[in-house]
C-alpha positions as CSV (number, residue, x, y, z in Angstrom):
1,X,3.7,15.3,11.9
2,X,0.7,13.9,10.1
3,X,3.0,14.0,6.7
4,X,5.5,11.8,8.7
5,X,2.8,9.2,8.8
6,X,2.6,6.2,6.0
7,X,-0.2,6.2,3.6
8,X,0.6,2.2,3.0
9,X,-1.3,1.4,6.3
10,X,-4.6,2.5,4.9
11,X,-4.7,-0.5,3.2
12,X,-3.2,-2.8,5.7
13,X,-6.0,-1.6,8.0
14,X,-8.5,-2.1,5.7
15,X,-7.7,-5.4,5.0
16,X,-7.6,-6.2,8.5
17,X,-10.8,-5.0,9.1
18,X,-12.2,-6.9,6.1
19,X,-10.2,-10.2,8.1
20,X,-11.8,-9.2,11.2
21,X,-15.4,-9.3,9.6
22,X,-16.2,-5.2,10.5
23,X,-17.2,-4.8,6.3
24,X,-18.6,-8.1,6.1
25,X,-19.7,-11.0,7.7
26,X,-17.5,-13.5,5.2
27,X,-14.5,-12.0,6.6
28,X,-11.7,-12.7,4.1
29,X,-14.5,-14.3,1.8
30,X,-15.6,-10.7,1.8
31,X,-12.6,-10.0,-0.9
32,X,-14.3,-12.1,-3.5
33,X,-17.6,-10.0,-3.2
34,X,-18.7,-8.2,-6.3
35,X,-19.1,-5.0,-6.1
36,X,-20.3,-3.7,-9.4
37,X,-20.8,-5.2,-12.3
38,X,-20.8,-3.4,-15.9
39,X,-21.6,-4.5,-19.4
40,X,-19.1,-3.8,-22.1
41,X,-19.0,-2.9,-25.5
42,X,-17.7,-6.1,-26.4
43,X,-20.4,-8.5,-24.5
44,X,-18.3,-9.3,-21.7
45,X,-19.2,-8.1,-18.4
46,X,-16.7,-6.2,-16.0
47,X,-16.7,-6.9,-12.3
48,X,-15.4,-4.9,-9.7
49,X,-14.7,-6.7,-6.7
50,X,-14.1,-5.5,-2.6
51,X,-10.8,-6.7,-3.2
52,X,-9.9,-4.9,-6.7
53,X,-11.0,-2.0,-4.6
54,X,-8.9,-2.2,-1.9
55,X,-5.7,-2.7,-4.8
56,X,-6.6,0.3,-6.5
57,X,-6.6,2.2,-2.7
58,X,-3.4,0.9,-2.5
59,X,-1.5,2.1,-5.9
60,X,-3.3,5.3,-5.5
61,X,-1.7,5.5,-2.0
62,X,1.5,3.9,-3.4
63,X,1.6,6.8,-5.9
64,X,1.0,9.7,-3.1
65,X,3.9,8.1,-1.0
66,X,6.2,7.8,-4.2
67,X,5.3,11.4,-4.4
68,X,6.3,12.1,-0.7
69,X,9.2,10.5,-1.2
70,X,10.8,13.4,-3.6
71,X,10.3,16.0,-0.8
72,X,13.3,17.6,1.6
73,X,11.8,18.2,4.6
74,X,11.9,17.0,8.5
75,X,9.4,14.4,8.2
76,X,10.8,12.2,5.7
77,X,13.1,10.2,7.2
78,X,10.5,9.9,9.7
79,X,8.0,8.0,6.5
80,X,10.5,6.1,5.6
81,X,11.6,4.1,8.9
82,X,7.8,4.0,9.3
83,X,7.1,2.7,5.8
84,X,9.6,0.0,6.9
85,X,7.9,-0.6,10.1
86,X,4.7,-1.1,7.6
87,X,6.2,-3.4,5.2
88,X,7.6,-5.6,8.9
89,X,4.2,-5.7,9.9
90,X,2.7,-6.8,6.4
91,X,5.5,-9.1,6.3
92,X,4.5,-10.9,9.5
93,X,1.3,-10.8,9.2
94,X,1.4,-12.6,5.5
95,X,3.5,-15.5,7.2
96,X,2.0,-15.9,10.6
97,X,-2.0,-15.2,9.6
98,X,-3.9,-17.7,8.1
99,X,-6.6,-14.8,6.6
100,X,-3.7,-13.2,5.2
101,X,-2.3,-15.6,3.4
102,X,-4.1,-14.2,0.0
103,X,-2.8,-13.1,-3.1
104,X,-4.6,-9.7,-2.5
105,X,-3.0,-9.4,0.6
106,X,0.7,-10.4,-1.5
107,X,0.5,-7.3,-3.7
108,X,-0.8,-5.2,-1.0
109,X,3.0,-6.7,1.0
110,X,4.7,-6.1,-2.4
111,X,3.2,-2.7,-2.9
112,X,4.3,-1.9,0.5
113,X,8.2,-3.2,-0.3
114,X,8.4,-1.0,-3.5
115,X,7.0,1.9,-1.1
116,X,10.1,1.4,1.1
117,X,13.0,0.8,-1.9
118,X,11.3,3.9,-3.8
119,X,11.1,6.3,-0.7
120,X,15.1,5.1,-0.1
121,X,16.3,5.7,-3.7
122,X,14.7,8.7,-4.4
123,X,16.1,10.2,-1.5
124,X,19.5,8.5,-1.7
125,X,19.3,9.9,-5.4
126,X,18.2,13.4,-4.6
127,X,20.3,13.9,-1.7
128,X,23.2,13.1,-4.2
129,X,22.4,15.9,-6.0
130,X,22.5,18.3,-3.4
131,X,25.8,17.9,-2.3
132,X,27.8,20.7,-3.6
133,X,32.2,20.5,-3.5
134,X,33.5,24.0,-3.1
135,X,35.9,23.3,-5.9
């Protein structure tokens, strides 16, 4: 049952504990924190950021459910009417919250709308494929 269960809210519930102030005190504000900083080859330094963090979370979790999405089993129709139920409550949340109205919060929503069209397709696609006519 775990496998039914969305990886895309990680990083909704993330960013709402970063809006809610539980990683830091700056609450949204907290996005814009540096987290690292590294000097290149070239001279120019390369920050890291809370917020590029939480976007890498999210296509590494994007990539895990795009993965799920190619598998035949019980659960799967499960993760996707919950993936949906994800993108909704990014959705809402980007037009009704004031802290969420952020383009780091955007590409999490957007990440979270190609999770639902990819998990659809591929198994539209695959299921295609199985079908066999006794011709």
């Amino acid at each position: 049952m775990l496998a039914a269960l969305p990886l895309m809210i990680v990083p909704f519930l993330l960013y709402n504990a970063v809006m809610m102030g539980l990683v830091g005190a700056d609450g949204v504000n907290a996005l814009g924190n540096v987290i690292t900083s590294v000097q290149m080859l070239s001279g120019a330094d390369w920050t890291l950021s809370l917020g590029d963090i939480l976007i890498v979370v999210s296509l590494v979790a994007l990539f895990f459910e795009i993965l799920k999405a190619t598998l035949h089993n019980s659960a799967s129709l499960l993760n996707h009417m919950l993936s949906m139920l994800v993108f909704i409550a990014f959705l809402v949340e980007f037009l009704l919250v004031r802290d969420a109205a952020t383009q780091i919060f955007f590409i999490l929503m957007a990440m979270s709308l190609i999770d639902v069209v990819a998990g659809f397709t591929i198994s539209i696609r695959s299921a295609g494929r199985d079908v066999s006519i006794g011709l």
